[in-house]
Backbone as CSV, one residue per row, in Angstrom:
resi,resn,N_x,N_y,N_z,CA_x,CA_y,CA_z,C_x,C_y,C_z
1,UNK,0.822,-1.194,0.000,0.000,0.000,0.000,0.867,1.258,0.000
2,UNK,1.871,0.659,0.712,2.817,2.411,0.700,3.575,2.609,-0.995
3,UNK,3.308,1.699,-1.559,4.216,1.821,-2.907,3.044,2.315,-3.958
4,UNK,1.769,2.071,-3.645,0.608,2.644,-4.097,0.554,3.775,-4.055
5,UNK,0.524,4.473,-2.636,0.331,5.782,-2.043,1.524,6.422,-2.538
6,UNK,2.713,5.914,-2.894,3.839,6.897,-3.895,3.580,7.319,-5.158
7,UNK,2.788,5.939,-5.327,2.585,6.386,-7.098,1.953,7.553,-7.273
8,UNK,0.675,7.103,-6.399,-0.232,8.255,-6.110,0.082,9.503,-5.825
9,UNK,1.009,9.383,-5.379,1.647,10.953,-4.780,2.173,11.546,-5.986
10,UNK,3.095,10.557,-6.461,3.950,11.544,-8.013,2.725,11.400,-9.257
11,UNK,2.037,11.060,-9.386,0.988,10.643,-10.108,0.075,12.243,-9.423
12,UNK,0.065,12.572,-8.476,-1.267,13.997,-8.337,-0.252,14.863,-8.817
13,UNK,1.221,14.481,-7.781,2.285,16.135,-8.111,2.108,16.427,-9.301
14,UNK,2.679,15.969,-10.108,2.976,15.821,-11.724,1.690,16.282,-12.211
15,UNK,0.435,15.461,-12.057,-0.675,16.069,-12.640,-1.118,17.669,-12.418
16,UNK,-0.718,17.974,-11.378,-1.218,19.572,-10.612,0.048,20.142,-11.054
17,UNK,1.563,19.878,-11.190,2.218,20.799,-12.002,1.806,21.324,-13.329
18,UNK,1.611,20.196,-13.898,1.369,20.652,-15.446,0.402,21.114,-15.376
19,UNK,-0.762,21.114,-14.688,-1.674,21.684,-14.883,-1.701,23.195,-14.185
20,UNK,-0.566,23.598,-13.608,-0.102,24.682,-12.855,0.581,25.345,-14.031
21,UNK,1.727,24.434,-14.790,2.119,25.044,-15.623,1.836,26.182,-16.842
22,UNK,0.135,25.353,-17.373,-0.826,25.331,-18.315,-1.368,26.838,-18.063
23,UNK,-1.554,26.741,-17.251,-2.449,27.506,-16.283,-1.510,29.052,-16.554
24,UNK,-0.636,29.111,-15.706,0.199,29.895,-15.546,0.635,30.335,-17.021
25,UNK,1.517,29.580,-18.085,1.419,30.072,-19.060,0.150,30.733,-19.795
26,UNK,-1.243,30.728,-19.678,-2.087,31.101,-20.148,-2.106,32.312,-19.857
27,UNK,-2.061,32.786,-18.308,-2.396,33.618,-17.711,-1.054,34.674,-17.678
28,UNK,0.021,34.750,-18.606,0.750,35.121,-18.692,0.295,35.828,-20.346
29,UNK,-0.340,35.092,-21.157,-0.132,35.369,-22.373,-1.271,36.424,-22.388
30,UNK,-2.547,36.296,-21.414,-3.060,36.880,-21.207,-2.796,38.164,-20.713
31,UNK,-2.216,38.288,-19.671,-1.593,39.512,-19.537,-0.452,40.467,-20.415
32,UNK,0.267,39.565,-21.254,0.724,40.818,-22.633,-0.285,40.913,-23.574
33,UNK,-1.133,39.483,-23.883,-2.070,40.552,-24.891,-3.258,41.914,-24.177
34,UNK,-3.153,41.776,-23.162,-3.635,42.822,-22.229,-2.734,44.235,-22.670
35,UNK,-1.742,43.967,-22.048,-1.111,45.230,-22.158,-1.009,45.622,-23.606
36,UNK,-0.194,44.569,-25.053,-0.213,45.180,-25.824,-1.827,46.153,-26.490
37,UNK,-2.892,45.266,-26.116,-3.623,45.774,-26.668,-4.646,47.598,-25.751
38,UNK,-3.753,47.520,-24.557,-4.313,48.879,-23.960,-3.217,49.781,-24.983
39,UNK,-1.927,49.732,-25.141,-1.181,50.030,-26.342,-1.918,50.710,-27.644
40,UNK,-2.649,49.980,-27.670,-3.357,49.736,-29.136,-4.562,50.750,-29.300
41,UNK,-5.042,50.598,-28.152,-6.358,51.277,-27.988,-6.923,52.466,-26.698
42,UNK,-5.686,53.247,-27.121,-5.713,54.620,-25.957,-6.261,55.184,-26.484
43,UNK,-6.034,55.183,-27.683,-7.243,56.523,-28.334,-8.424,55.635,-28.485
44,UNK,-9.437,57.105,-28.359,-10.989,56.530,-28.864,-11.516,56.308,-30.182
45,UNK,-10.462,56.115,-31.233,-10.683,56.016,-32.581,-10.377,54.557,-32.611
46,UNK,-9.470,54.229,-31.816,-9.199,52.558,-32.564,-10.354,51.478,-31.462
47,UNK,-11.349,51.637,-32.076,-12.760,50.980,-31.651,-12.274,49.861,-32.079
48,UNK,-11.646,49.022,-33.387,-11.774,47.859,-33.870,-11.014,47.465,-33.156
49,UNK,-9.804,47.831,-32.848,-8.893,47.144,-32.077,-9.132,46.736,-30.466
50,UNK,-9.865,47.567,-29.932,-10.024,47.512,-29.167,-11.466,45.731,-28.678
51,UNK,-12.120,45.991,-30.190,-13.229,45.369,-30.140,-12.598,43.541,-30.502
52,UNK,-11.204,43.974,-31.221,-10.747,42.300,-30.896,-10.061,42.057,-30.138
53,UNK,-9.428,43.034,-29.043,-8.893,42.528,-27.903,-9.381,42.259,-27.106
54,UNK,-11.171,42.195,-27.163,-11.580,42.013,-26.548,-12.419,40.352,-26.846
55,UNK,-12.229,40.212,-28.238,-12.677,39.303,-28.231,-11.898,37.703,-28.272
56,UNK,-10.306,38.263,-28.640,-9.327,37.188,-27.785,-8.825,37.176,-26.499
57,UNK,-9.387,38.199,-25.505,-9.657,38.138,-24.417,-10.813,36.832,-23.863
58,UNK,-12.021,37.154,-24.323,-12.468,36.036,-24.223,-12.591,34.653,-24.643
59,UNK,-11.826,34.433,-26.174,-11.281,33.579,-26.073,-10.536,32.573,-25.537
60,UNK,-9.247,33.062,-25.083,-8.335,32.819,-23.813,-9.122,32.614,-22.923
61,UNK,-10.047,32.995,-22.349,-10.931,32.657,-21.123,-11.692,31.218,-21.134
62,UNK,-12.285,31.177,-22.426,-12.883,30.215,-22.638,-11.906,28.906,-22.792
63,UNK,-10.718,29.191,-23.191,-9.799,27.824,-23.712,-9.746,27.654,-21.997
64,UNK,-8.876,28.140,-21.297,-8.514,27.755,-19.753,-9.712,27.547,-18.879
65,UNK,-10.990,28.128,-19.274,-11.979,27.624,-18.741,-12.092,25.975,-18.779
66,UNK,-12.425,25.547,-20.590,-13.047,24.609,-20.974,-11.797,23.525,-20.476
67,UNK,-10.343,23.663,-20.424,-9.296,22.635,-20.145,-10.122,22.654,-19.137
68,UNK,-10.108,23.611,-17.872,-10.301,23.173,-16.308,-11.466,22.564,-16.666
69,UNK,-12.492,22.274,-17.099,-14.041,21.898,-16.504,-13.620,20.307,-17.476
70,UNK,-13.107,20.149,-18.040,-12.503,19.041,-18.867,-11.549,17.730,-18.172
71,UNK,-10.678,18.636,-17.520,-9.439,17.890,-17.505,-9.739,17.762,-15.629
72,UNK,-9.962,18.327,-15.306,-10.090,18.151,-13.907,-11.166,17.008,-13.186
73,UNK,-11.888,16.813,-13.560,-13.523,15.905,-13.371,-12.302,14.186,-13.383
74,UNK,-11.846,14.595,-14.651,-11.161,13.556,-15.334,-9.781,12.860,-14.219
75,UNK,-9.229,14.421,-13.865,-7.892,13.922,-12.671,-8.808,13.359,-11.055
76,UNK,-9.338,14.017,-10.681,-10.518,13.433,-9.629,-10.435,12.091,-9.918
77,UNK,-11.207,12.010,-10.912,-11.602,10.109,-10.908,-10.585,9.703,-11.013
78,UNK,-9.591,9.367,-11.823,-8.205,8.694,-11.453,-7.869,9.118,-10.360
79,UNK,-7.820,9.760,-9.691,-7.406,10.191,-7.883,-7.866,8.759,-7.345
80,UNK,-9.349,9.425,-7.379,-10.589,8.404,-6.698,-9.711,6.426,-7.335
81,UNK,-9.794,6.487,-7.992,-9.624,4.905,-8.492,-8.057,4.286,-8.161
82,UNK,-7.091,5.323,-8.525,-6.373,5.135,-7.700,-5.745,4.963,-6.350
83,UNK,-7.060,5.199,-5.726,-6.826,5.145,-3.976,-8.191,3.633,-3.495
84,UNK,-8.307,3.600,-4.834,-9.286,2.410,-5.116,-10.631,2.660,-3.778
85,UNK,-11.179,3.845,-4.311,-12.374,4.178,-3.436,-13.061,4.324,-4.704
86,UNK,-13.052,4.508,-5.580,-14.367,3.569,-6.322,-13.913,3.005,-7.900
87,UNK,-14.416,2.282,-8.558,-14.358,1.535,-9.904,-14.006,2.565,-11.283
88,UNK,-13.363,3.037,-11.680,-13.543,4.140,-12.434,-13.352,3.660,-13.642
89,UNK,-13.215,2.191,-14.213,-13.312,1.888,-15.316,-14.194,2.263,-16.447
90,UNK,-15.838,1.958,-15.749,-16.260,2.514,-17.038,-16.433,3.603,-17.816
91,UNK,-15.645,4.786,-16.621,-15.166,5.908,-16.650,-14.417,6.455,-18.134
92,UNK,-13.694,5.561,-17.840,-12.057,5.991,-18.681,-12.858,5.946,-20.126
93,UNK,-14.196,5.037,-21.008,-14.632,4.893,-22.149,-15.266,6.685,-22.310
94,UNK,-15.732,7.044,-21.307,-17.217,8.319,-21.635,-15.930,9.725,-21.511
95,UNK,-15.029,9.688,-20.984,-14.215,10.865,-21.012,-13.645,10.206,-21.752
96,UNK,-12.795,9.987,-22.102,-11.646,9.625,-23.318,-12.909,10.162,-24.899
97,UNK,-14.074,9.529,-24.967,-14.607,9.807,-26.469,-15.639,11.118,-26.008
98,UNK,-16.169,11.514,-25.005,-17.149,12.694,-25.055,-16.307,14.117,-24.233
99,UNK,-15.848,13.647,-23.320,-15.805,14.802,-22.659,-14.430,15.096,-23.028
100,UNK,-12.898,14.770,-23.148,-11.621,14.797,-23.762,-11.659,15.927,-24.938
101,UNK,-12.348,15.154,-25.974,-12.169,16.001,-27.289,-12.926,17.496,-27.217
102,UNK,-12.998,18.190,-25.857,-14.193,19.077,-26.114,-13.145,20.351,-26.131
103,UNK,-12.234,19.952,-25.253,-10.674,20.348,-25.269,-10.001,21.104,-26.192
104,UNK,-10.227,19.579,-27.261,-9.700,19.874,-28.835,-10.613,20.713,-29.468
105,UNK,-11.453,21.061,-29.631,-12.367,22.062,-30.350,-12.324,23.513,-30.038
């Protein structure tokens, strides 16, 4: 059990880095296209510019949204199955083909 509970351990670290990583790089890229685009749009003439920084603003929101509501449900249950508190097999079929690829889109 203690060689379980290791796996488990480098098995969450690892998962919550990268997903720290992910994270963090997003929220980085977010913040220069922030700045370049206040750059962009000090004056009150550049409406367009302003009107797509705003809309890869929300873009970016939506990608780091949709990973977290995706990828996380997904690390849980392998948590859960790996500490063998519940069956998560038939799991691994309905995220891998429905909920995974939503990611990719």
């Amino acid at each position: 059990m203690i060689l379980r509970f290791s796996t488990f351990g480098w098995f969450c670290l690892s998962t919550f880095s990268a997903f720290a990583i992910i994270t963090t790089s997003y929220v980085i890229i977010t913040c220069i296209a922030v700045r370049s685009s206040k750059k962009l749009t000090q004056s009150k003439k550049n409406t367009a510019a302003r009107d797509r920084s705003r809309k890869m603003n929300r873009k970016i929101s939506i990608i780091i949204l949709t990973d977290f509501c995706c990828w996380v449900p997904f690390i849980v249950i392998c948590c859960l199955h790996t500490l063998q508190v519940l069956d998560a097999s038939p799991w691994y079929a309905f995220f891998s083909i429905v909920v995974l690829p939503i990611t990719q889109s």
